[in-house]
N, C-alpha and C positions, 0 to 999 in steps of 0.2 A: 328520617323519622322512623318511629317503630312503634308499627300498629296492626291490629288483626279483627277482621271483618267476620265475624262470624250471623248475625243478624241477617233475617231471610231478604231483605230489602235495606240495602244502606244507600245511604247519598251523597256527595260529595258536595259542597253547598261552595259558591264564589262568587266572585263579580267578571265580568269580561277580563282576563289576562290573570284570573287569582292564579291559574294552572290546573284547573281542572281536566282540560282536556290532554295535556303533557302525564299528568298522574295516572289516565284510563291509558293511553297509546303504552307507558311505560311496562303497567301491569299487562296488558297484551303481549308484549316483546317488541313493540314495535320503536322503542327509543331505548337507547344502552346507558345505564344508569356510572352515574359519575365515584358513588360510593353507596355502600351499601348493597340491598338484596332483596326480591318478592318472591313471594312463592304462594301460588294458587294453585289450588288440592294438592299441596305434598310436590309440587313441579316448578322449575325457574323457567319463567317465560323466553329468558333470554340463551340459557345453555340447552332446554328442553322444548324448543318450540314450538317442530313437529307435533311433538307429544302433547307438550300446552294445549293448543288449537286445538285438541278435539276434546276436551274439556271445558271449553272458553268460546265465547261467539264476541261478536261485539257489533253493534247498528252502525253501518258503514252509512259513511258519508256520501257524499252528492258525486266526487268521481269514480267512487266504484263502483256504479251502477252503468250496465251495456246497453247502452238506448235504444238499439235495435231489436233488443229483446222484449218478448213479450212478460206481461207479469206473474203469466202461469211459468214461463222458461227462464226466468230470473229466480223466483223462490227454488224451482226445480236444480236450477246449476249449485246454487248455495246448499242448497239439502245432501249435495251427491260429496261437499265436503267433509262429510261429518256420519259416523261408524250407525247413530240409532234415530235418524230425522224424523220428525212429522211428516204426517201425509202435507203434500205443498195444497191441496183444495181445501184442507182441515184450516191453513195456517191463514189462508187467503181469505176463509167467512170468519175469521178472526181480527182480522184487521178491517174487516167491510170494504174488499173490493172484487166481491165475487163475481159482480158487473163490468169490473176490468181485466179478470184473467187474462182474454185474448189481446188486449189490449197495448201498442208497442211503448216501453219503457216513455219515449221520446214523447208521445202524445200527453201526459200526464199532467196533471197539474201539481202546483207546488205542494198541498196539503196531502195530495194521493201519493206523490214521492215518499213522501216523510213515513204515510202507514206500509208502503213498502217495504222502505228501510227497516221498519220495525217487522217485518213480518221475517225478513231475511235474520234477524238478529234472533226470531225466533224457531225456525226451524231446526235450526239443529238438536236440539233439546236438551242443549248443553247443563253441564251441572252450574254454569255461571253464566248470566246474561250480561254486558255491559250495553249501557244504554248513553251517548251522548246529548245532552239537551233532545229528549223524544220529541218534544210536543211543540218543536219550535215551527212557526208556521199553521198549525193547524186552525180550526173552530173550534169555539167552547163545546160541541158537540161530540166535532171526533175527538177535541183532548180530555174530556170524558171517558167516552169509550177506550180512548188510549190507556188513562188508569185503570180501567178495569179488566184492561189485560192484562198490564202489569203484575197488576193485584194476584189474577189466577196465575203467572205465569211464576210467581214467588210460591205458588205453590208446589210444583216441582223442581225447586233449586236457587240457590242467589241470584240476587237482582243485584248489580253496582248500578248506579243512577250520577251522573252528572249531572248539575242544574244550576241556573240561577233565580227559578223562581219560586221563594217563599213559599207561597199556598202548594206547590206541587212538591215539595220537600217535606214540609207537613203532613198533606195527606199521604202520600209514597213510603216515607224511609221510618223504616223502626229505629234506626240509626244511624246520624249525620254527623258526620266530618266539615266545621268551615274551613275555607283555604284564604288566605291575603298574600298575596304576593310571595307564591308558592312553600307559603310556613302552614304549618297545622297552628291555626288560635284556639281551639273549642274542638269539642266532641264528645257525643251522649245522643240520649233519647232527645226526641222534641221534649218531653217531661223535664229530664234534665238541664235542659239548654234553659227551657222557657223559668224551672224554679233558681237557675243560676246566675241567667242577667238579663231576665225581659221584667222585674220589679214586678208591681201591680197590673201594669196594662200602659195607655199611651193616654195623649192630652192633645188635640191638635186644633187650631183655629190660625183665623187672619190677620192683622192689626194694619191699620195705618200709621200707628207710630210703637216705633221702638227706640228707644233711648240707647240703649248697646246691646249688643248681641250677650256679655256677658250678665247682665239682669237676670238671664231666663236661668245661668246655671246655678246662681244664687237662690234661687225658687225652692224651697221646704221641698225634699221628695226625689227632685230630679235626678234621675242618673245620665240623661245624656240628651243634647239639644240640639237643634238644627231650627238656621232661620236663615228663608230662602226666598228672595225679591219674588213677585209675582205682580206683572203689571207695577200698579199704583199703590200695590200693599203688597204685606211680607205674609208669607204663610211659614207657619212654626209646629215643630213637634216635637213633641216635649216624652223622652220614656222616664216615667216615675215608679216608684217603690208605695207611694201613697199619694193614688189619684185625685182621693178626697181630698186631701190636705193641700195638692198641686192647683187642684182648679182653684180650690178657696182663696189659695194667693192669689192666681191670677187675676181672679176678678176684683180684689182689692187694691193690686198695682196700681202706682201711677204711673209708673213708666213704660208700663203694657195697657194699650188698650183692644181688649181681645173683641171679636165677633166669631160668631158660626162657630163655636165651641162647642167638640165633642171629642168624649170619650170609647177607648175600645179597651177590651181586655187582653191581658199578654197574647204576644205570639213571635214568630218566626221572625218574624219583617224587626221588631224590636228587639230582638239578642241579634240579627245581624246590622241593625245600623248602630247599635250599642258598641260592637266591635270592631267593626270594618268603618261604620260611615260612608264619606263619599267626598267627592270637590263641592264646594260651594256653589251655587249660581251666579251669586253676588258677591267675589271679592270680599267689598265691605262689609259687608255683613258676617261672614264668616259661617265656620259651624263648632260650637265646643263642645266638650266631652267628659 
């Protein structure tokens, strides 16, 4: 593919296996590409690597972290990689675990891991930050906190953002790439995405009877449906182009008997299951498109 990231915060948007993670290791140098070529600031990750890397950080995973080390002498060793770091005390009441400086890697818990990683990702004060799924693990507290370091840390230099969650692609990326099974489908602003194929918004409720899965895509409006057993009844969601006009069928159907109907207005979650979709729950039931 041929693309260029210029946007203080981009995202790369998928599902489990889209290849998100293969795309950031790539642009790192850390996978040797089959054809073609990256270049991040003016440098090939893959002939210029030395040189990459002090340009580039990336939030390392769960084995590159020294468990015997403390969390003051883990951000410290990461810092001493890189020509212009943060102060490691600055990086650490950054991440909120000023309370575990001395603290040895091994003692941590799985949420304090994660702001580690992130804080290592950030010390160096690289002109590009890569960020793998940040907030996986965390509380809605710290993954709060988490974007709002984010947010400041786009203010000295690109954010690359891996994710698969909707709301955190949204709030995060001034511009998102989705990936399916490792193709570029989509890319633009959330603006762009949402006025290109999230329609009006969504339509979602439960029925205890559905006559055929293909009823709902016959429905005035629809652009893309999904109907998913749940228990004793099926839950359905419906993304339309005219929500008015969707509901109105539906509750006229005879072959849908809806309950607990409700509407939301476009977003993220509706241009990627408009795209991508998913497996079915039920076989029978299906999902069309």
């Amino acid at each position: 593919m041929s693309r260029s990231a210029r946007a203080r915060r981009s995202g790369i948007l998928g599902a489990n296996g889209a290849g998100k993670t293969t795309l950031i290791e790539s642009i790192m140098g850390a996978r040797t590409l089959d054809k073609g070529g990256i270049e991040v600031c003016g440098l090939s990750p893959v002939r210029q690597r030395a040189e990459c890397a002090r340009h580039v950080s990336l939030q390392p995973q769960g084995s590159s972290l020294f468990r015997h080390l403390t969390v003051l002498e883990s951000v410290e060793l990461w810092a001493s990689f890189y020509p212009g770091p943060r102060p490691a005390d600055e990086v650490i009441a950054m991440v909120g675990l000023d309370d575990k400086r001395r603290a040895l890697v091994r003692t941590l818990s799985g949420g304090q891991l994660q702001r580690l990683r992130l804080a290592l990702a950030l010390v160096g004060d690289t002109e590009v930050v890569a960020f793998d799924e940040p907030t996986v693990g965390l509380d809605p507290l710290a993954r709060e906190r988490t974007w709002d370091v984010i947010r400041q840390r786009a203010g000295r230099g690109a954010v690359l953002m891996a994710t698969q969650m909707m709301d955190e692609a949204e709030a995060l990326c001034e511009r998102i790439v989705i990936l399916d099974a490792g193709r570029v489908i989509a890319e633009g602003t959330v603006g762009e995405l949402l006025d290109g194929y999230a329609g009006q918004g969504s339509l979602s409720f439960t029925t205890p009877v559905l006559a055929s899965p293909a009823v709902l895509q016959e429905l005035p409006g629809v652009l893309w449906a999904s109907a998913r057993r749940v228990g004793e009844t099926t839950s359905v969601r419906l993304v339309s182009a005219d929500v008015t006009r969707t509901r109105a069928a539906v509750l006229g159907s005879q072959s849908v008997r809806a309950e607990r109907i409700r509407t939301a207005g476009p977003s993220l979650a509706d241009v990627f299951l408009r795209l991508v979709g998913g497996e079915p729950a039920d076989p029978a039931l299906g999902e069309t498109r």
